[in-house]
N, C-alpha and C positions, 0 to 999 in steps of 0.2 A: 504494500500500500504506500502509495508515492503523495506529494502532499506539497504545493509552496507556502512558501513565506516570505516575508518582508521584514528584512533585518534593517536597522536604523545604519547607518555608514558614520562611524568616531566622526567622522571628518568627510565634508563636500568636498569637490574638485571646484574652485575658481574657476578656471578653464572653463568646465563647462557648465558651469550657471552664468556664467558671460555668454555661451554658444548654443544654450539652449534655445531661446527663439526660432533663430537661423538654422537649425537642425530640426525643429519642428514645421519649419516653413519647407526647406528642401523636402521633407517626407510627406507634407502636404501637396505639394508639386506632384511628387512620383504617384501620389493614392490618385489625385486628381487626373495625371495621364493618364492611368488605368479606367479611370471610369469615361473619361472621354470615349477611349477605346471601344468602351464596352459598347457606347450610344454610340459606335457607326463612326466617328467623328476624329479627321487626323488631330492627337496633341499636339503639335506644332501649329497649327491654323487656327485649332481652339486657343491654346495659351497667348496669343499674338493678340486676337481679337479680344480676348478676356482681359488681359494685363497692358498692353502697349497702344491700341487705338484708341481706350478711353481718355487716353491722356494727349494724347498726339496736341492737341491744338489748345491754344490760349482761354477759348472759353471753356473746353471741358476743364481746365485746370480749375476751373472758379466749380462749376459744377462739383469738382471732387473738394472744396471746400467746404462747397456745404453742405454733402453728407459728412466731411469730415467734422465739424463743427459740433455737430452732439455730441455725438462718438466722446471725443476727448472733453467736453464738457464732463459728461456722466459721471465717467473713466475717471476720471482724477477725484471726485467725489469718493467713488467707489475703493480707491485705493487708498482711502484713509480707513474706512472701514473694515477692509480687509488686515490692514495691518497691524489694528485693533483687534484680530479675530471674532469681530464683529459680518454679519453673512445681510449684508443686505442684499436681495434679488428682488427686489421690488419697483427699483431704477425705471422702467417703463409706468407703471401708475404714477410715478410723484413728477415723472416729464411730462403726464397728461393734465395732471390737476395744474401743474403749471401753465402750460399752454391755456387752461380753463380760466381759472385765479387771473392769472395776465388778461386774459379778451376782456374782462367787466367794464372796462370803460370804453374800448370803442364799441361793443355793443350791445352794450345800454346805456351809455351816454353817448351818442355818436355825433351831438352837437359840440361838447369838448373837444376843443383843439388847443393847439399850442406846443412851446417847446418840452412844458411838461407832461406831455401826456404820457410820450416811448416812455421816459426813466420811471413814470407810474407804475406803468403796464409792467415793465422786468424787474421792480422792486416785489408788484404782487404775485408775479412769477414765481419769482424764488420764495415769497412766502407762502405761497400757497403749495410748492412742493415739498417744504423745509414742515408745515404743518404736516400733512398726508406722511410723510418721513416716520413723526413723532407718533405715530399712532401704532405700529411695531415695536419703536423703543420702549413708551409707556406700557406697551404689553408684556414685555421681557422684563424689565424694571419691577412691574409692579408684580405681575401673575407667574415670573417664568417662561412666559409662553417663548414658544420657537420663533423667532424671528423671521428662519427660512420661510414657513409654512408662511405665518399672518401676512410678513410683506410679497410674497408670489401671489397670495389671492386676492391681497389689493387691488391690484394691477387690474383683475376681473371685473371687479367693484368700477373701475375710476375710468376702463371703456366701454364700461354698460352706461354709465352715468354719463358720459360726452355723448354717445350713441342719443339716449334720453334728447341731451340739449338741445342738439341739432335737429332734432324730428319734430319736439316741440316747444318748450318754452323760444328757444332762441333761434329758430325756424324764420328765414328773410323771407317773410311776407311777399315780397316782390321776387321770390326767386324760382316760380313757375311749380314750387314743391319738391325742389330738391332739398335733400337735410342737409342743410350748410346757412351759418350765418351772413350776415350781410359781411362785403368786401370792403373790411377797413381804410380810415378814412387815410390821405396822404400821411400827416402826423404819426402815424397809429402803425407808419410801415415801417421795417428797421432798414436803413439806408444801404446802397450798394455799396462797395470800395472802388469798384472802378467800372460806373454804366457801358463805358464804350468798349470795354472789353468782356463783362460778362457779371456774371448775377450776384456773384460770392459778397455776403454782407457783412455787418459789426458782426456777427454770430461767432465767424472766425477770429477773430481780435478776443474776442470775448473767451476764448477758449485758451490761446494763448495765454493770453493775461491771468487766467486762473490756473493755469498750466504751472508759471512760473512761480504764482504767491504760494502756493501749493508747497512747490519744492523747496521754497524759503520756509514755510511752517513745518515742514518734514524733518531737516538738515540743518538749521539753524534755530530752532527756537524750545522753550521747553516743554510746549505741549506736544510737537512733534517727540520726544523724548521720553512724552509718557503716554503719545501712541504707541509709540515700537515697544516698550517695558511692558504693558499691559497686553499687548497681542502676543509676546515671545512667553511673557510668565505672569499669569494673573497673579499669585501668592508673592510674588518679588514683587509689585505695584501695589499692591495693599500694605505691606512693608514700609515701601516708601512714600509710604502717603496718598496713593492717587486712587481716586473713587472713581468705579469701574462702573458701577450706574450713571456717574456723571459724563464718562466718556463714552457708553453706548450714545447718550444723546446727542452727544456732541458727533460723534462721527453721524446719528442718523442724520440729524441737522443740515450737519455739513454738505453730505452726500443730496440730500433732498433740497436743498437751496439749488445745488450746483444744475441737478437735473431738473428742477422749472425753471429755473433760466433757459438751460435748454430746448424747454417744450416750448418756452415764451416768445424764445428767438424764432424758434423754429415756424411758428405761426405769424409772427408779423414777420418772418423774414422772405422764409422760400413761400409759403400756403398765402397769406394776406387775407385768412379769415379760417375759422372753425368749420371741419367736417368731420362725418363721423370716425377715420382714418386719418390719425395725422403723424404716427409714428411706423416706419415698416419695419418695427422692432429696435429702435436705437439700445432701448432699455438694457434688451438682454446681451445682442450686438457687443457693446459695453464693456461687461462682464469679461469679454474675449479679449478688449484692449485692453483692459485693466493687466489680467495677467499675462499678453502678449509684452504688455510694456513694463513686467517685470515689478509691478507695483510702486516704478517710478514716472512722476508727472513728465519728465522729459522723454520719456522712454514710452509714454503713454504718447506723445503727441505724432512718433513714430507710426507705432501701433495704428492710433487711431487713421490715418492717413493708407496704410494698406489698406485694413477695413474697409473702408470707405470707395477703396478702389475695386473691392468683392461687389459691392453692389451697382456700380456704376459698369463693371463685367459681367456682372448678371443681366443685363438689360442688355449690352451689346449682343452676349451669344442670341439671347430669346430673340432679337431680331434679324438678327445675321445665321443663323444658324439653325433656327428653328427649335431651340431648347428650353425648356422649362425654364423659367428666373429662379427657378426653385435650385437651381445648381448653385445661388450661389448662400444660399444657407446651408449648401450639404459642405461648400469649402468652410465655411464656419464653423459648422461642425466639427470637423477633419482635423483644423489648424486647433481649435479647443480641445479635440482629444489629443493630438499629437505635442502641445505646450503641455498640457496636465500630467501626460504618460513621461517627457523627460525628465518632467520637476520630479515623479515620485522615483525614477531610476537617479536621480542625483543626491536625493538624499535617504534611500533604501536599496538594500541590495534585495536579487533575488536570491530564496536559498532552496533546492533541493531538501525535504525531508524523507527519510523513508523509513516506513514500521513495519518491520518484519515480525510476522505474528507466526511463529510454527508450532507451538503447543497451547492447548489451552490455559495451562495454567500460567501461561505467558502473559497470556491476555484478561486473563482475573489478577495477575498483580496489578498490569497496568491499570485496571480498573479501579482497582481498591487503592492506591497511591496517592489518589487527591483526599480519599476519606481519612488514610492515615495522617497524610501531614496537617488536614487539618483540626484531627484529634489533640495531635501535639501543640 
């Protein structure tokens, strides 16, 4: 009887926890020529089309900002949380409520203009996700509850409830009865970076700039110091003082600010009004650049920039090619399993066990051996 395990390794390789990515992304490549394959389809003509025409030209670069633009919004939330071993997955509900929280004043105040309206709309962005956030922490904080479980089902809750909006309360009367709100006012749009060359808006700047304060709170300050302490060893942060209920909220917070900005931007930037789809998954997406980028904001803004080029390659095959878009959540997949399998070959080995059973009474001691020691 043959048996694995997973022994912890004294000691990682540097090497290759710096080359893990990059090893996960070539094995994602090779799984992904394989399946090309399978669909009929040369991998050379697919990967060309997938990877290198979306980008060919100056306006798709703006295009691949801003799917890039959530992406690393989320991601860099998330990577606080994470390194708090704190498990938010709920990142798509608090980018919706945001995007929802943010529309209140272009529409239902739609006579409000001015220069204050944008900094309204993405202050209640981020509040309105930073709330929806607190609603999983408050439940682990106060009841225990799982975090995983309450914030994934949010997520259900927060696109049943946009779904809702748009069908009826906030349903454009003028809009023939499509579920979509009225088309925000000029004020109420977040501005391009550069009209004459393509769409990409503040969202990307936005992303940046939280990219970097981020790795400034991570690396230089002492709340970053008693993220990493509290995610590496709860019982050594109680030690030194640091209250691990106060920092589930703070990461949820954190994470949930970052992702209604996101949903916020995302709607007055690329959308210019609520429908009932306004995320093709940024949420979970996310979660992939989080750990593609190593649980670092700089490293995340890498990450999130491939990502971003999976869906922008999913759209080209589907037309070029005739393939499902759906290809490019299976590379997502792929690259999610292939980062999570190096991370646990880098810090566990595997071990052969084998139980050779040849008498019975071989296997009545092994039986009775947990009883006895823990008689003693």
């Amino acid at each position: 009887m043959m048996r694995l395990e997973l022994v912890k390794r004294p000691q990682r390789s540097a090497l290759f926890s710096a080359l893990s990515p990059f090893i996960a992304f070539a094995l994602t490549i090779i799984a992904g020529a394989i399946m090309f394959a399978l669909l009929g389809v040369n991998p050379l003509t697919a990967f060309n089309i997938y990877f290198i025409e979306p980008i060919s030209q100056v306006w798709q670069l703006h295009e691949l900002a801003i799917k890039a633009a959530p992406l690393i919004l989320i991601a860099v939330g998330l990577s606080v949380c994470y390194k708090a071993n704190i498990w938010n997955i709920g990142a798509e509900g608090q980018f919706i409520l945001g995007g929802i929280v943010g529309s209140i004043i272009p529409v239902l105040f739609p006579q409000f203009e001015g220069p204050l309206v944008l900094p309204l709309m993405l202050l209640l962005g981020m509040v309105g996700g930073a709330a929806y956030a607190a609603i999983p922490a408050l439940l682990k904080t106060r009841f225990g509850t799982n975090e995983i479980l309450t914030s994934l089902m949010l997520v259900y809750v927060a696109q049943l409830f946009l779904d809702w909006l748009v069908r009826g309360p906030w349903r454009d009367p003028q809009g023939h009865g499509f579920p979509q709100t009225i088309q925000f006012g000029d004020s109420a749009v977040l501005p391009e970076l550069m009209p004459d060359a393509g769409r990409a808006n503040w969202g990307f700047v936005f992303a940046l700039v939280a990219a970097v304060l981020v790795w400034i709170l991570m690396s230089r300050m002492l709340k970053g110091f008693e993220v990493r302490v509290l995610g590496s060893s709860p019982r050594a942060g109680r030690f030194a003082g640091f209250g691990l209920n106060r920092m589930v909220f703070f990461a949820f917070l954190l994470s949930g600010a970052l992702a209604g900005l996101a949903g916020i931007s995302e709607v007055s930037g690329a959308i210019g009004q609520l429908q009932p789809v306004i995320s093709p998954g940024y949420g979970f997406t996310a979660i992939i650049v989080a750990f593609l980028g190593r649980l670092n904001p700089i490293g995340i803004v890498a990450a999130g920039l491939v990502l971003a080029l999976t869906y922008l390659g999913g759209e080209a095959v589907q037309s070029a090619l005739g393939i499902s878009d759906k290809v490019a959540r299976v590379f997502q997949g792929m690259l999610l399993f292939f980062v999570l399998g190096c991370d646990t070959l880098i810090h566990y080995r595997i071990r052969l066990i084998g139980l050779a059973l040849t008498k019975p009474q071989d296997a009545a001691k092994l039986e009775a051996a947990p009883k006895l020691k823990e008689a003693r």
